[in-house]
KOLRONU-668756 format. One record per residue (C-alpha): residue number from 1; residue in one letter; x, y, z. Coordinates in nm, 2 decimals. Layout:
residues N
+-----+---------+--------+--------+--------+
| num | residuo |     c1 |     c2 |     c3 |
+-----+---------+--------+--------+--------+
| NUM |       A |      X |      Y |      Z |
...
+-----+---------+--------+--------+--------+
//
This chain:
residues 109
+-----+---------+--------+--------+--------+
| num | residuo |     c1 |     c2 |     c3 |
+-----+---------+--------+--------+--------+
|   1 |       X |  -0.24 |   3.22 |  -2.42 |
|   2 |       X |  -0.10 |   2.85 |  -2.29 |
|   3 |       X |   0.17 |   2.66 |  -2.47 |
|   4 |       X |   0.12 |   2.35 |  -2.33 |
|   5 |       X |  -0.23 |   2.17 |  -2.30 |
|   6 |       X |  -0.29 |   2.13 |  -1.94 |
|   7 |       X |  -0.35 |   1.80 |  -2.01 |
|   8 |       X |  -0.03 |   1.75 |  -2.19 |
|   9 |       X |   0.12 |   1.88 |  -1.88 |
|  10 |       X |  -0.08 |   1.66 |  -1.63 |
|  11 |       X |   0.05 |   1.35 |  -1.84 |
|  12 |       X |   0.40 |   1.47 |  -1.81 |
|  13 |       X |   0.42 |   1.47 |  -1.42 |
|  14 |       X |   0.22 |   1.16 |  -1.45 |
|  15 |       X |   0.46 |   0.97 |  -1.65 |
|  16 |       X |   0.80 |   1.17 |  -1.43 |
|  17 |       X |   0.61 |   1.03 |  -1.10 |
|  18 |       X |   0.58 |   0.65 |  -1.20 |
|  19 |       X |   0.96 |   0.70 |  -1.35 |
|  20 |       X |   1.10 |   0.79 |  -1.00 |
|  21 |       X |   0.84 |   0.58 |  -0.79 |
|  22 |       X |   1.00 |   0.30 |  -0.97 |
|  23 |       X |   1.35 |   0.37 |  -0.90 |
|  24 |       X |   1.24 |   0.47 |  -0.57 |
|  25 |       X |   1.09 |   0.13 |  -0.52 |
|  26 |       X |   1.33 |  -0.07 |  -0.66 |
|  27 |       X |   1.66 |   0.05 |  -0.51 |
|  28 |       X |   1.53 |   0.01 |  -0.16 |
|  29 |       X |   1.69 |  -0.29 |   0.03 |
|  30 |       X |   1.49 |  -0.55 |   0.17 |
|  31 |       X |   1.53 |  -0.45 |   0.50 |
|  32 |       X |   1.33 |  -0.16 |   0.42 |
|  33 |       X |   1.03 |  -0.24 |   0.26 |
|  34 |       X |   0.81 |  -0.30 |   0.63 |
|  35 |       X |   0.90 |   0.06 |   0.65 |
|  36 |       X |   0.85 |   0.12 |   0.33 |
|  37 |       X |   0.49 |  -0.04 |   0.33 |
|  38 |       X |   0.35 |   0.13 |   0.63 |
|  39 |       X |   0.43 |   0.48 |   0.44 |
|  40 |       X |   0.27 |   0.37 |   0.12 |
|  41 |       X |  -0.05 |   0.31 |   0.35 |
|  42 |       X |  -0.02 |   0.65 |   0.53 |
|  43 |       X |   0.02 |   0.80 |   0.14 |
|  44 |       X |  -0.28 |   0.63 |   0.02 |
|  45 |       X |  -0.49 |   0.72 |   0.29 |
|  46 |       X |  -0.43 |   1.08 |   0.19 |
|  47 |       X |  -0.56 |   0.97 |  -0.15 |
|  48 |       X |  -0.89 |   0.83 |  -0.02 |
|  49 |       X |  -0.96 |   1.21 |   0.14 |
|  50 |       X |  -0.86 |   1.34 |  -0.19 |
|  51 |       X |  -1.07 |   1.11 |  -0.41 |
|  52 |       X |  -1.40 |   1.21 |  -0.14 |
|  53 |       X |  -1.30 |   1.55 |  -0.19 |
|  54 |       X |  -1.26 |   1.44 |  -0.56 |
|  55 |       X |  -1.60 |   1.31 |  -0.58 |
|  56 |       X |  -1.81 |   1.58 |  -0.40 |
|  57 |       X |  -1.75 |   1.87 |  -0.58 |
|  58 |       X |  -1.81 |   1.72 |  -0.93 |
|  59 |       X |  -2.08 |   1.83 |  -1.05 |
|  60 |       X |  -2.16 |   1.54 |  -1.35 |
|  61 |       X |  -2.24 |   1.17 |  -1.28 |
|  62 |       X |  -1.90 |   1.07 |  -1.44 |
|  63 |       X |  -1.70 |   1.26 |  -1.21 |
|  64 |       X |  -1.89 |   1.12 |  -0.95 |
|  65 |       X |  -1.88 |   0.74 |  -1.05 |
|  66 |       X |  -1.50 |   0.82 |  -1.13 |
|  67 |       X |  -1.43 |   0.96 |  -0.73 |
|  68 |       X |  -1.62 |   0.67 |  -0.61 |
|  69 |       X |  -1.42 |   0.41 |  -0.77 |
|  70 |       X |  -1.08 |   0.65 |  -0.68 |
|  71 |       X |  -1.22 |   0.59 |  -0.34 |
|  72 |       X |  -1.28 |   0.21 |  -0.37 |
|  73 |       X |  -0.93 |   0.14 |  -0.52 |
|  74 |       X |  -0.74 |   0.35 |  -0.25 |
|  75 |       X |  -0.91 |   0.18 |   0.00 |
|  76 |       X |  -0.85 |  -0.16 |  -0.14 |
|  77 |       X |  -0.48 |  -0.03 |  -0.15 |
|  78 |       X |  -0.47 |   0.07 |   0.22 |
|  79 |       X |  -0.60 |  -0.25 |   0.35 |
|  80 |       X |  -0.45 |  -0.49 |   0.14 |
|  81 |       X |  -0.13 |  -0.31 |   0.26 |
|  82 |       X |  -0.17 |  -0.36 |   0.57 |
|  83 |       X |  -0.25 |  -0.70 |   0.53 |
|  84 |       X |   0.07 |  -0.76 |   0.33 |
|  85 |       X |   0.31 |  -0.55 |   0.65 |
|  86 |       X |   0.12 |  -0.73 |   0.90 |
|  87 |       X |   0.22 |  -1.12 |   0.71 |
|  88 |       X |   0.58 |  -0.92 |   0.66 |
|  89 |       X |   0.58 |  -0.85 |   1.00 |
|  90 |       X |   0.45 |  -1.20 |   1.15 |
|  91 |       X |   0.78 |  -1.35 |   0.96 |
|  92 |       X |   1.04 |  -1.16 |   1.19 |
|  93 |       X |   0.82 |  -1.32 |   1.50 |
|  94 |       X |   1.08 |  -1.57 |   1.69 |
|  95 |       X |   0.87 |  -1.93 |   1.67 |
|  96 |       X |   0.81 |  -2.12 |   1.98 |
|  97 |       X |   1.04 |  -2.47 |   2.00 |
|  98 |       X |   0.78 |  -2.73 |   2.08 |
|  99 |       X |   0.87 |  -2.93 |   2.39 |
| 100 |       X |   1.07 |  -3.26 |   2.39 |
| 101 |       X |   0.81 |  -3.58 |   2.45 |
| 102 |       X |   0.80 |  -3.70 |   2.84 |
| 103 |       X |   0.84 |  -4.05 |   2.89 |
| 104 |       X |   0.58 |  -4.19 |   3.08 |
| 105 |       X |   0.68 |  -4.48 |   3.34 |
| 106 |       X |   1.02 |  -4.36 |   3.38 |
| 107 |       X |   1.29 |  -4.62 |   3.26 |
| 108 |       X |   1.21 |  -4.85 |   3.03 |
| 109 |       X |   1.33 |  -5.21 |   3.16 |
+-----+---------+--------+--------+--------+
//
């Protein structure tokens, strides 16, 4: 006999994992979130293979329209990540110095 609802229980880590995500987040220095970004994308490509894996062994149509939009959002999530690191990245490029103008003629008399 169960104390606790597994759902109850579900909701509790739920809750405890968008608690320390958020300090996690938070406290990291700028310097950090490139690294930070590319490792969010590694973790949410994780979750696409676990919504697939999600969404094939249901057995209703609501567990299967439920993994296919888990699958959808974490794939959104991965490429709009990397689209944010790669602009992140693109910032800490050195920009070229445009040339001075040439005279033409030579002296001006």
């Amino acid at each position: 006999m169960e104390f606790v609802s597994p759902i109850v229980t579900n909701l509790i880590i739920f809750v405890l994992a968008i608690y320390v995500g958020y300090h996690v987040v938070w406290t990291v220095t700028p310097a950090l979130h490139t690294p930070l970004m590319a490792v969010t994308n590694a973790i949410s490509a994780i979750v696409i293979v676990g919504a697939m894996l999600a969404a094939a062994l249901t057995e209703t149509p609501l567990g299967k329209t439920i993994g296919v939009l888990a699958v959808a959002l974490a794939a959104v999530n991965v490429f709009g990540g990397f689209l944010v690191t790669r602009r992140m990245l693109e910032m800490f490029k050195k920009k070229e110095r445009k040339a001075a103008p040439k005279t033409e003629g030579g002296n001006a008399s």
